[in-house]
N, C-alpha and C positions, 0 to 999 in steps of 0.2 A: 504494500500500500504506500510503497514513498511518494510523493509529489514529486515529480523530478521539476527542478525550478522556482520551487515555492520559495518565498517568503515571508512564511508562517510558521514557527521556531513552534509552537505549538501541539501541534500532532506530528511526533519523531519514531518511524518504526525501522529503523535501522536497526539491523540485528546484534543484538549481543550479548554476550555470556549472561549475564547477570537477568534483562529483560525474555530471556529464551527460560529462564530456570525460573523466573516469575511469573510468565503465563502459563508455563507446566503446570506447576503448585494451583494457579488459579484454575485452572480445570481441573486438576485433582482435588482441589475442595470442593469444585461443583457437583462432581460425584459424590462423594463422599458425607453432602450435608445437605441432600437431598433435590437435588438437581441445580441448574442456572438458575434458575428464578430467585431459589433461596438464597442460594450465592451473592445475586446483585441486591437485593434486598436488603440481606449481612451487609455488603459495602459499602452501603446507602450513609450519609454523614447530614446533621443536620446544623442549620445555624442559630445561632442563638435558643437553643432549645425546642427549633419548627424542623419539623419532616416536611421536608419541600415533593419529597419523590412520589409521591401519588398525590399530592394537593393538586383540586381544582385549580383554574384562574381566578375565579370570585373568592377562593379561600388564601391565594398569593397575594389578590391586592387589597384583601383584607388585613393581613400581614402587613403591608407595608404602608398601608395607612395608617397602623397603626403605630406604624414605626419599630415593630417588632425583627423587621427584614427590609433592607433594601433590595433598590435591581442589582446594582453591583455587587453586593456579598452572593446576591443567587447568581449571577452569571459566575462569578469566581468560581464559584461550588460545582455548578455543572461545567464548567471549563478542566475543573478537574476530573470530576467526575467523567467526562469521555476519557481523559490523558489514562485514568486509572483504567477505566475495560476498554478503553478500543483497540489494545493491543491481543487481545480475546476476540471482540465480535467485529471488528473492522466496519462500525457502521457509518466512520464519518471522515470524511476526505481530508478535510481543510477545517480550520477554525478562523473565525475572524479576529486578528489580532485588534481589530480598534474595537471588539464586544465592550468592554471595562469599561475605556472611556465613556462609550456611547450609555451604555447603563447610568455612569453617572452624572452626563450632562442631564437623562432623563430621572435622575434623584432632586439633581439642582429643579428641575421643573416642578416636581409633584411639591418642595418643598418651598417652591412661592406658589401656590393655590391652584398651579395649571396642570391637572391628568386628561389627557388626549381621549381616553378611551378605556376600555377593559383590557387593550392588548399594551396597556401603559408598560412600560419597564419589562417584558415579560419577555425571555429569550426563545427562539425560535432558530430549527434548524427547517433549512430549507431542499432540495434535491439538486441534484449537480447541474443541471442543465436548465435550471432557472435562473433567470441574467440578475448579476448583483455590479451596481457600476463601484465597488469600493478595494480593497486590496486582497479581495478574495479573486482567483480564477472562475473562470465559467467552461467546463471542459465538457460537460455529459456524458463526463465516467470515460473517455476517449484520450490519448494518448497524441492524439492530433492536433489535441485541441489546449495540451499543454501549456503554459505560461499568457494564454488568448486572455485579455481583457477588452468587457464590454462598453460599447459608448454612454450607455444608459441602465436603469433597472429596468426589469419585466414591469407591466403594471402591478401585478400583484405585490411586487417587493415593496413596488413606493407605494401602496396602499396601506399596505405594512407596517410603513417605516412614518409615513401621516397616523398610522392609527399607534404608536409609539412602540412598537414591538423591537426588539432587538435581535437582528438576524446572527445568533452566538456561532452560525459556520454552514458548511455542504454537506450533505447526507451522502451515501456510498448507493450508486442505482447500476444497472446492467447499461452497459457499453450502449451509449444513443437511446437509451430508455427502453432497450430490447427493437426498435425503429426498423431494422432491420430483418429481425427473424420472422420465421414462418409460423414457429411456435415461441408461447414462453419458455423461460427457462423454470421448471415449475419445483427442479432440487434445488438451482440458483439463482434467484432472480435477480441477485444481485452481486454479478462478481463479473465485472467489467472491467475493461487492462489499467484502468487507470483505478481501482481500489479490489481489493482482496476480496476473496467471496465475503458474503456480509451476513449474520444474524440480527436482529429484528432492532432498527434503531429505536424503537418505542420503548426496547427495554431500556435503554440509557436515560 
């Protein structure tokens, strides 16, 4: 799953001793304590006392109205949270290195009187082949399309990004969205040249 040419120091799966004997372990505790699910669950970390990992949105920005959570400690949190399993379930391409920021120019906002929306502060990952004009690539999981940046966002991103959502990076999809095949890939649907076969980015 490397990026070849990235510029996001963020998701590093370069092989090595140490990361090769850590995702072992990690799946042999998956087994061993009653599948993956438990597993991620186990790994699950919470801030200031709040379980972010199954919370609604109405239950996040009730959190952080209340000042119990900001966007930026949750973007942190799930920033790590990929770095921690995505070398297990390869769900996610890229991360966006200005998430932090952006979370917290959108702290600075909520805390002079202005929340855009429900999708206030709230990070979101999006699919590879959905145009981000920021210092994320736009590749669709393609190897061609390598170091390619966009002139613009898709609509949907600047819908997004108006309705205050923080796009925290790229999901991992099958090479051009499967575009090409005749069939799905129905054992992999998502193991395109440009990211590693993938398990279910919903669990991260």
């Amino acid at each position: 799953m490397n990026k070849q040419g990235s510029n996001n120091p963020d998701v590093d799966h370069s092989v090595t001793r140490r990361k090769f004997i850590g995702t072992t372990a990690l799946g042999s505790a998956a087994l061993l304590s009653g599948g993956l699910t438990s597993l991620l669950r186990q790994s699950a970390s919470a801030i200031g006392g709040f379980d972010f990992i199954e919370a609604t949105i109405p239950q996040l920005q009730a959190a952080m109205a209340s000042g119990q959570l900001t966007s930026k400690q949750l973007t942190l949190d799930y920033i790590g949270r990929v770095q921690s399993l995505n070398p297990l379930l390869h769900s996610v391409i890229e991360l966006n290195p200005d998430a932090a920021m952006i979370a917290a120019d959108l702290d600075n906002e909520r805390r002079h009187g202005h929340v855009r929306g429900l999708l206030h502060g709230i990070p979101l990952l999006v699919k590879d082949n959905i145009a981000t004009a920021d210092q994320m690539q736009t590749t669709a999981g393609s190897l061609a399309l390598v170091n390619s940046r966009v002139p613009d966002d898709a609509v949907i991103i600047h819908r997004l990004r108006e309705a205050g959502a923080v796009i925290l990076g790229k999901a991992n999809l099958g090479e051009w969205a499967n575009f090409r095949a005749l069939t799905s890939h129905i054992l992999s649907p998502s193991a395109g040249a440009q990211g590693a076969e993938t398990q279910s980015t919903r669990t991260i």
